[in-house]
N, C-alpha and C positions, 0 to 999 in steps of 0.2 A: 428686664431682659434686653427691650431694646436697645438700651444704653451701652449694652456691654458689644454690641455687633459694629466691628470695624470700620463706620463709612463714615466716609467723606460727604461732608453737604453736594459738593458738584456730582455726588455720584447720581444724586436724586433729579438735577437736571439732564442726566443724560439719557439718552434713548433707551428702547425698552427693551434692547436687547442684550446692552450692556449688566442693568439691573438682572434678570434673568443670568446671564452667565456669572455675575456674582454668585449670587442664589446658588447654582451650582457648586462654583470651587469652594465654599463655606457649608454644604448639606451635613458633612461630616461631625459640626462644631457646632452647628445653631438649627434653632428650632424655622423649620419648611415652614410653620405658620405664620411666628414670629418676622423673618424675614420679608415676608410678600406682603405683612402688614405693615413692615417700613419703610417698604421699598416702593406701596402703594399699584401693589401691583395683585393679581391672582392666581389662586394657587391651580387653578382650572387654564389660566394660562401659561404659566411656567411647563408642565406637564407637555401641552402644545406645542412648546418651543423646542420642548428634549425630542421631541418623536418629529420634528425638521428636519431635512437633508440637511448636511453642510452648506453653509452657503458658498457661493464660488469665491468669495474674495477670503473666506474662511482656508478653501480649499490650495488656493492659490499661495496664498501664506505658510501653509504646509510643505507644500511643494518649494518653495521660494526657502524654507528655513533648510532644509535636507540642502539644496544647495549650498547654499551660507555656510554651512557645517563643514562641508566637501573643500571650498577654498579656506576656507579657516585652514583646517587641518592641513592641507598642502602646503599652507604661507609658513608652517608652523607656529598657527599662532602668531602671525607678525601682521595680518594687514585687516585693516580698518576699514570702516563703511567706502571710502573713496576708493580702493584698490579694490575693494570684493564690488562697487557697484562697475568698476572698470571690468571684469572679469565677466559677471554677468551678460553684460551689453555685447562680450565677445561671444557669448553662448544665445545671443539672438533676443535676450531678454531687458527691457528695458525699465528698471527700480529708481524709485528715487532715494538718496543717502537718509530722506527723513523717515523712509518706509523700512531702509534696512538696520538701522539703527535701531528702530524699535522692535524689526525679530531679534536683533544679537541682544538687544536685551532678556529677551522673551527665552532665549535659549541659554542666555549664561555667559555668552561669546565675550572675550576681552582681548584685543591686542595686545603684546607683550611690549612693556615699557621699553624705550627707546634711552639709548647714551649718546651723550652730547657728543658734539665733531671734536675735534682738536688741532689745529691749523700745525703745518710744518714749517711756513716759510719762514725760512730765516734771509731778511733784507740787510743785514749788518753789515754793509760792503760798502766800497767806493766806485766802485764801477757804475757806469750809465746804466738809465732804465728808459724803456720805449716809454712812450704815451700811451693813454688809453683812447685806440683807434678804435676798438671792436665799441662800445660806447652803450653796453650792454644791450647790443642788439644782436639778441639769442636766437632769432629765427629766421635762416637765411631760407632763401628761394631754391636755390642751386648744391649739391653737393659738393663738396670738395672747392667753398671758398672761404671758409674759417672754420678755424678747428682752435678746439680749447685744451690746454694741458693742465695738469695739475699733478701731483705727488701726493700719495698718502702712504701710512705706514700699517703693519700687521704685527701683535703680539705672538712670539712663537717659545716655545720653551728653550728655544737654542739662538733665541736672542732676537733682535727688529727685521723684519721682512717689509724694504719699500718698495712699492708699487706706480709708476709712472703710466700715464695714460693721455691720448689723444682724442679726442671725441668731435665726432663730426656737426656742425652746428644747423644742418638743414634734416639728416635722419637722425641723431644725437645716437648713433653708433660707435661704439669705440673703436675707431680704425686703425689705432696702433697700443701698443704695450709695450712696458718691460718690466721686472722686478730682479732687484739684488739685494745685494745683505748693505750696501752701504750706499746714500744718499748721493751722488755724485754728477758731475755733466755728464757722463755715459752713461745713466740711468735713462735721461729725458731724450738725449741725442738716440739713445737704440731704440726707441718710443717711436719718433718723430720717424727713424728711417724705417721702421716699419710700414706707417701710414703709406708711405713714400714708396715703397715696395708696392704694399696692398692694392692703392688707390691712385697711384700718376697723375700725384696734383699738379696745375700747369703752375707757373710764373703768376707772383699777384696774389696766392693763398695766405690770407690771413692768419697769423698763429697769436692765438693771445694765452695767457697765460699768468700767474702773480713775478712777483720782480724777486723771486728766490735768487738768489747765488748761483742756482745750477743754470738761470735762465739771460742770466747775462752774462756766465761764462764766455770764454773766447772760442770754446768747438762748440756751442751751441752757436752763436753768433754764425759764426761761419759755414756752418751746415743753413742758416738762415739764408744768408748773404750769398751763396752758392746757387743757392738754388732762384733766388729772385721772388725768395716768402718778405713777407710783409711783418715786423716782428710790432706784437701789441701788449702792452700791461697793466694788470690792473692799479686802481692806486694807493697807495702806501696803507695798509691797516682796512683797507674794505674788500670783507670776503664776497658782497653781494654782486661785484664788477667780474667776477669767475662763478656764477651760478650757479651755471649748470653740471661743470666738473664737479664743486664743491655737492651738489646732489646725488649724482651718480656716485661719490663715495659716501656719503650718508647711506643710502640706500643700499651699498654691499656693504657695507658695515651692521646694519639694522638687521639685515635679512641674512646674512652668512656670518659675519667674521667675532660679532660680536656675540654668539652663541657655539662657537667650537673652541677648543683646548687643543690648539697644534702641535705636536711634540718638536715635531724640525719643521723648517722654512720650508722644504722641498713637500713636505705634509701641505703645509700652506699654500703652496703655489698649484699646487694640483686642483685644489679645491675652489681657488679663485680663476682656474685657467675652466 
């Protein structure tokens, strides 16, 4: 009989209340006498342990997975010990990833598999490209003195929906936007003059960005040059010198774009707006 009972040798180093709650979830399948003599335990004890309050850290656990469940289902299913222990900490509670990891086990929880990014920049030009002034240094002090762009694209039934963005590098806010149907210098330039609207960057604002074609344009340049911004880029083939961009479309892609079927772009734009 005892051969045939599920344990693990460490199970018999572990404390005595672990062996007891085995005992339990197996009462169903094996023999109550059997067990407490394998587990070198009693069955005068065991009985003791059932008729226990919960304990608090039992209790707390409980309470702790009912949460976990609640952001689960919110993220749809999309975020992981790091983002739910982010969430928690806004709710006043303080978990560690190795504590929450082991209720989403406990409960079944699994984030939903993530798709790879897909870069758009096309650099196949002859035109000039800045330096890399910003020198991936993503966290400014002050607002509105570097902002990062970047281009990504949306699958829609009625064809590519791209998306251009600004992001401020001190709150990583997105201070400007645009989206069209075609990938163009007046994609990033209606972007940029948004920011510019929003936010009344002075003379000196950093803009970096990859060295696409729409970013060394001559109306991008010269809305640069205009205004007395500072034009920066990353370098040839490395997405990690645009980081932060490159996240923030990870991140709507993971959690929105890459879990809806758009019929039309204007479907799409609603939904990203």
């Amino acid at each position: 009989m005892e051969q045939t009972i599920p344990l693990g040798s460490r199970l018999l180093c572990q404390g005595v209340s672990l062996r007891f709650q085995f005992i339990s979830d197996y009462r169903e399948q094996f023999s109550l006498s059997a067990m407490c003599r394998v587990m070198s335990v009693s069955r005068n004890g065991f009985y003791e342990w059932l008729s226990r309050p919960e304990s608090n850290r039992s209790q707390e656990d409980q309470a702790l997975k009912a949460n976990i469940r609640v952001i689960h289902e919110k993220s749809r299913q999309l975020y992981g010990e790091r983002r739910i222990k982010d969430d928690l900490a806004d709710m006043g509670k303080t978990v560690s990833r190795k504590r929450i990891n082991r209720l989403m086990k406990e409960e079944g929880l699994k984030c939903k598999t993530k798709r790879k990014f897909k870069a758009t920049t096309d650099s196949s030009h002859n035109k000039p490209v800045a330096d890399n002034l910003l020198g991936r240094d993503f966290n400014q002090d002050q607002p509105d003195q570097a902002y990062a762009g970047d281009i990504t694209y949306v699958a829609t039934r009625e064809g590519w929906l791209y998306l251009s963005v600004f992001i401020d590098l001190c709150s990583r806010a997105v201070v400007g936007w645009s989206m069209g149907s075609r990938m163009t210098a007046t994609l990033v330039t209606d972007s940029l003059e948004m920011a510019m609207w929003k936010r009344r960057p002075e003379g000196g604002l950093l803009v970096h960005s990859d060295r696409g074609s729409q970013y060394v344009s001559d109306r991008y340049q010269k809305l640069l040059n205009d205004n007395d911004f500072t034009c920066s880029m990353s370098r040839k083939g490395n997405c990690w010198d645009n980081a932060v961009a490159e996240s923030f479309f990870h991140t709507l892609k993971t959690e929105l774009i890459h879990h809806e079927d758009f019929q039309t772009r204007e479907e799409a734009q609603q939904a990203i707006f």
